[in-house]
N, C-alpha and C positions, 0 to 999 in steps of 0.2 A: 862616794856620794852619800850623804847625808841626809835623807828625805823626812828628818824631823826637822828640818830648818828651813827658814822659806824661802822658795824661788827666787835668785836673781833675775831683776828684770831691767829693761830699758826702753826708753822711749825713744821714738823718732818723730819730731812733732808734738804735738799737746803740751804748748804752751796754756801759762794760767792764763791766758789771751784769749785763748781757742776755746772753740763749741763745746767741746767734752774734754780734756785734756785732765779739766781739773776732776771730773767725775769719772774717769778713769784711773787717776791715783788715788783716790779716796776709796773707789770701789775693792779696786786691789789691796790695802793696806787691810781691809774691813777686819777678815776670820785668818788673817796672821801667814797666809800662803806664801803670798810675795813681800819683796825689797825694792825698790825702786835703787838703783845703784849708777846708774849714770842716764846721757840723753845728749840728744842737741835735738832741742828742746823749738827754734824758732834761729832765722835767718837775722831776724835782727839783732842784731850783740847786746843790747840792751836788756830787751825781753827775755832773751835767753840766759842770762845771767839773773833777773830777777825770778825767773821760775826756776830756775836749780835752788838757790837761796828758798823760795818757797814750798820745795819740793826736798831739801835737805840732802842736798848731793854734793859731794865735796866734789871742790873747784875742779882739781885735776881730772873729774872725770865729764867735764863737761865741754862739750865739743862744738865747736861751729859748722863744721862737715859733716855729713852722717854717714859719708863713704870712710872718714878717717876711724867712728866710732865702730863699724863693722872689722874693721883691721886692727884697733887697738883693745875689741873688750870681747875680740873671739874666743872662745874657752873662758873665761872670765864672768859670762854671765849664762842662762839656761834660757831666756825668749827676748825679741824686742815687741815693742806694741809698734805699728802704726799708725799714725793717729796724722800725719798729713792729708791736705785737701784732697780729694777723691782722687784729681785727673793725675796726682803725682805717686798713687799706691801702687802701683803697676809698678814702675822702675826699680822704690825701693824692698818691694816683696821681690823682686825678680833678684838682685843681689842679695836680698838675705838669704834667700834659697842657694844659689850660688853658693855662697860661704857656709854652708850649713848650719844656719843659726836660728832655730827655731820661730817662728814668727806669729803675731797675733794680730789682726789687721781689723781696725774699725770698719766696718760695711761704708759705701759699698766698694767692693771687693778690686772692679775695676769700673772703667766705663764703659766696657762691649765685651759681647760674650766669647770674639775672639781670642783675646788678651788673658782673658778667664783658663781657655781652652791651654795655651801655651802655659800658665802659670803650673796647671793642672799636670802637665806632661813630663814639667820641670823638677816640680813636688814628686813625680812617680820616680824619676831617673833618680831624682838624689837621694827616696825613700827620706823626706823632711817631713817639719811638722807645720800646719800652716794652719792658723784658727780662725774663723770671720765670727766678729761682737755682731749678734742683732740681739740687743739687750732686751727687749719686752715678750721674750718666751720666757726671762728668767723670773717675771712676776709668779709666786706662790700659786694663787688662783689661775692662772694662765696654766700651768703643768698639772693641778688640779682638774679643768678643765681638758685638757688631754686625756686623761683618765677615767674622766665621765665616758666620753665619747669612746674611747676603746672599752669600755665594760660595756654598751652598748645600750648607756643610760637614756640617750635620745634617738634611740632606734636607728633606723636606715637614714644616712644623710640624703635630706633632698637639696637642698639650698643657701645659700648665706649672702651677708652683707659684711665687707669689712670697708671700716672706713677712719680714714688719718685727714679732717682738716686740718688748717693751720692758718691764722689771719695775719701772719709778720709781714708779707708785701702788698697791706695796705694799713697796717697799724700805724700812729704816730705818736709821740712824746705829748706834753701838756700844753705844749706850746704849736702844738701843730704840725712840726715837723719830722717827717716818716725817716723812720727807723733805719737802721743800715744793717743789712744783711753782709757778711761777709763777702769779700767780693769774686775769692769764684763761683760762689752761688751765683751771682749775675750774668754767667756766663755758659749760653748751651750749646752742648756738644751734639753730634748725631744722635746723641739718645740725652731729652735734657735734664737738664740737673736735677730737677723736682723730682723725677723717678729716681733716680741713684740714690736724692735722698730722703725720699717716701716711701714709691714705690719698692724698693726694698725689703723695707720692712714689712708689708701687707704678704706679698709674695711671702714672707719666711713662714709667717704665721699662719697662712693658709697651708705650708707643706706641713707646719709641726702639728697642728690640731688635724687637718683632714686627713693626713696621709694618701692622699690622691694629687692625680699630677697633672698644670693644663693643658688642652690642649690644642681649642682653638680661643679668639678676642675680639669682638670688634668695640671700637673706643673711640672716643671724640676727647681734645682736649684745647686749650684754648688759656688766654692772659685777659687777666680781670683786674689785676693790681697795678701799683703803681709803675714799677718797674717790665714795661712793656715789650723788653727785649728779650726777657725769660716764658718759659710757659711755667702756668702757678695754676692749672687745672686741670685736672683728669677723671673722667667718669669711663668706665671701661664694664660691660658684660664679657662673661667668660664660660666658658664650658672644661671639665675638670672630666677624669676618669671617675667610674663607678656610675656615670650617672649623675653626676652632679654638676650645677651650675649654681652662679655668684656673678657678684658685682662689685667692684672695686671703686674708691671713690678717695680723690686726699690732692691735696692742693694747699695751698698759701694767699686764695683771696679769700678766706669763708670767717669775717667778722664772726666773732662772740665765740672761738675758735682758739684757746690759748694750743691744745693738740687736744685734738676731738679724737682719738685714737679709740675705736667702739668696733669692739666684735658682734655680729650676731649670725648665729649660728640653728638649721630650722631641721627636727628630722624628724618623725615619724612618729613616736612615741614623746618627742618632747622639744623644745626650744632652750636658747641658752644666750643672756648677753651678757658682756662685761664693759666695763669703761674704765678709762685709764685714770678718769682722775676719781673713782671710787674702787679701788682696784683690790680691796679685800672682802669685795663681792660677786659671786655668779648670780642673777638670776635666771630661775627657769621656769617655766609654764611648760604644766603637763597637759595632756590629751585627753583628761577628765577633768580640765580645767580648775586645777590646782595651782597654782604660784608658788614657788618654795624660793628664799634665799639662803643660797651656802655661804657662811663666811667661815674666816680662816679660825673662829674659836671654836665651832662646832667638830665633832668627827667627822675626819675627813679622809680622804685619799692616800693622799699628797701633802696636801698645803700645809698640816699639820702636824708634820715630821722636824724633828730637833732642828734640824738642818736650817730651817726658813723659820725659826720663830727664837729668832735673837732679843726680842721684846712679846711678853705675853700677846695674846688677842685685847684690842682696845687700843694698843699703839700702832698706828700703821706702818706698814713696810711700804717703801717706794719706788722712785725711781732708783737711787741710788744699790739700794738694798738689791734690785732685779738685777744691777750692772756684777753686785758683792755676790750673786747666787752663780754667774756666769763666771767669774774669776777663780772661784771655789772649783768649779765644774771644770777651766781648763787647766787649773793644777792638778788635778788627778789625772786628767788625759797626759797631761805633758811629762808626768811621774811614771805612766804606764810608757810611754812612747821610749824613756830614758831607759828602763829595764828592759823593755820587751821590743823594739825598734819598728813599734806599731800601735793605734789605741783605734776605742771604738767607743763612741757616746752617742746615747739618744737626745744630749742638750746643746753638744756643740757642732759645729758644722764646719766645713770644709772648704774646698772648690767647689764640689758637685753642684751642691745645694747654689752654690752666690752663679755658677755658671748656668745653672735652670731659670734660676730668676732671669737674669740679663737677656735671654733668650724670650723669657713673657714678653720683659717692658719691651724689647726692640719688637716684638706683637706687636705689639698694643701702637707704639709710633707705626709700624706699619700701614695698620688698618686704618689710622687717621690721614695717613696720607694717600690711602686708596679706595678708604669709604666701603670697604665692606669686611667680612670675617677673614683670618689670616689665621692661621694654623702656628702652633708655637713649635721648633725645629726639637723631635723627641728623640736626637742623638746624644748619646753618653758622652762627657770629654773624652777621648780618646788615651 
């Protein structure tokens, strides 16, 4: 095994079609980790043939089954990505675990925390490797800002605000007419779509900066957009260990909302916000009523480590770049887990993690449907 060369990888799903598919190859190709070496890429023969071709994978390794791809490029390659629609990651994480084939699985992870639970059980029996993307811990200033807060730069946490709008189901074209969200997004399950895949990601970022865990919700949510058969709004209070409470907030009717995706974070000796579409900035307001902004040219923590400054300060790092910081991060775990037949990161996450989450949001639906606080269930997967 050769660990100066990079990672063979493969896809299942992420066609150049799909939501992320294609910022998932790019991210990975970024700092020379991975190969993209084969896929079945999309059900339709069409598409799936133009994104191998787009994606540079020779014919023969590309598959219309992805149960045929798991049996033909076992030992052949070192992870698959996941990258099919939510409600179908369960199946094929559950055979790749099977076959023993390392796996990395776009969030969210499943759609109930059951499913989570068994995935979990599965992963332990066959000692696998199993990795959930929630790409926006991998923004510079975001891991920055974890560093503030463990040096104990805003003193005792009291409180926070995270919040992910999004205005896509009620935006329209020039001409008027509204927009087409992918279509199992229009479609909600006992936990619905909009947490899977919003709520998600709030959930991960509250566990990576707080390091506290919640533990009861009460939440109201509700459809404002065009599409009335989905829920596209969530406003949720929460109470967290240590003392700490928050309010979650992120939906898909909030005009003027490309992704409002905005931390703020309130404690003792000082405050802290970020926003995602200024995202090589913290600001913070001290308790002698100072103002300071960190960006990533000043001394820093974190953010200003080789690692995340692939372009001096003045050029922005992005989206893409926070996907390229996480690909980097599970090449080393999935490098440890080959040597050592186990790994341990503070950037990547697991089951645990996607199985706490799934356990909030089904809170949170709780409490909307019974109109008061509901306790989030604080058992370990087993």
């Amino acid at each position: 095994m050769n660990f100066n060369e990079p990672l063979k990888l493969g896809f299942i799903g992420g066609a150049t079609t799909s939501a992320v598919g294609y910022a998932h190859y790019v991210s990975s190709r970024m700092d020379g980790d991975w190969q993209l070496v084969c896929g079945c890429f999309s059900t339709d023969p069409e598409v799936n043939r133009d994104s191998a071709k787009k994606y540079a994978v020779q014919t023969e390794r590309v598959y219309s089954d992805w149960r045929e791809l798991l049996v033909n490029e076992k030992g052949r390659i070192d992870a698959l990505v996941v990258l099919t629609p939510t409600p179908h990651h369960f199946e094929v994480v559950k055979a790749c675990l099977d076959a023993q084939i390392p796996v990395i699985c776009e969030k969210a992870l499943t759609v109930d925390s059951r499913s989570a639970e068994e995935l979990n059980r599965l992963c332990r029996e066959k000692n696998g490797f199993l990795a959930v993307t929630y790409n926006y811990s991998g923004y510079p200033m975001i891991r920055e800002l974890r560093q503030l807060i463990a040096t104990g730069v805003l003193g005792k946490l009291c409180h926070f605000q995270l919040e992910m709008p999004q205005e896509g189901f009620l935006r329209t074209n020039q001409e008027g007419q509204l927009l087409a969200p992918q279509a199992w997004r229009l479609v909600d399950g006992a936990l619905p779509t909009l947490y899977l895949d919003l709520g998600v990601h709030l959930h991960q970022l509250a566990a990576y900066l707080l390091s506290e865990r919640p533990l009861q919700v009460v939440a109201q949510h509700g459809h404002y957009g065009k599409h009335e058969q989905v829920i596209d709004y969530v406003s949720c209070l929460a109470e967290y260990s240590g003392g700490l409470q928050g309010q979650f907030w992120f939906g898909k009717s909030a005009l003027g909302h490309r992704n409002g995706l905005q931390l703020k974070i309130y404690g003792s000796k000082a405050s802290v916000q970020w926003q995602q579409t200024n995202p090589e900035e913290l600001v913070l307001s001290h308790a002698e009523g100072r103002r300071e902004i960190v960006d990533r040219g000043q001394a820093t923590m974190v953010a200003g480590q080789d690692c995340y400054t692939r372009f001096k300060a003045g050029h922005p790092a992005g989206f893409i770049e926070a996907f390229a910081n996480l690909y980097v991060d599970i090449a080393s775990c999935l490098r440890e887990y080959q040597q050592k037949g186990s790994w341990q990161s503070n950037e990547i996450f697991s089951v645990e993690l996607a199985h706490e989450g799934l356990q909030l949001l089904e809170a949170m639906v709780s409490s909307v449907k019974e109109k008061r606080w509901v306790s989030v269930e604080q058992s370990r997967c087993p």
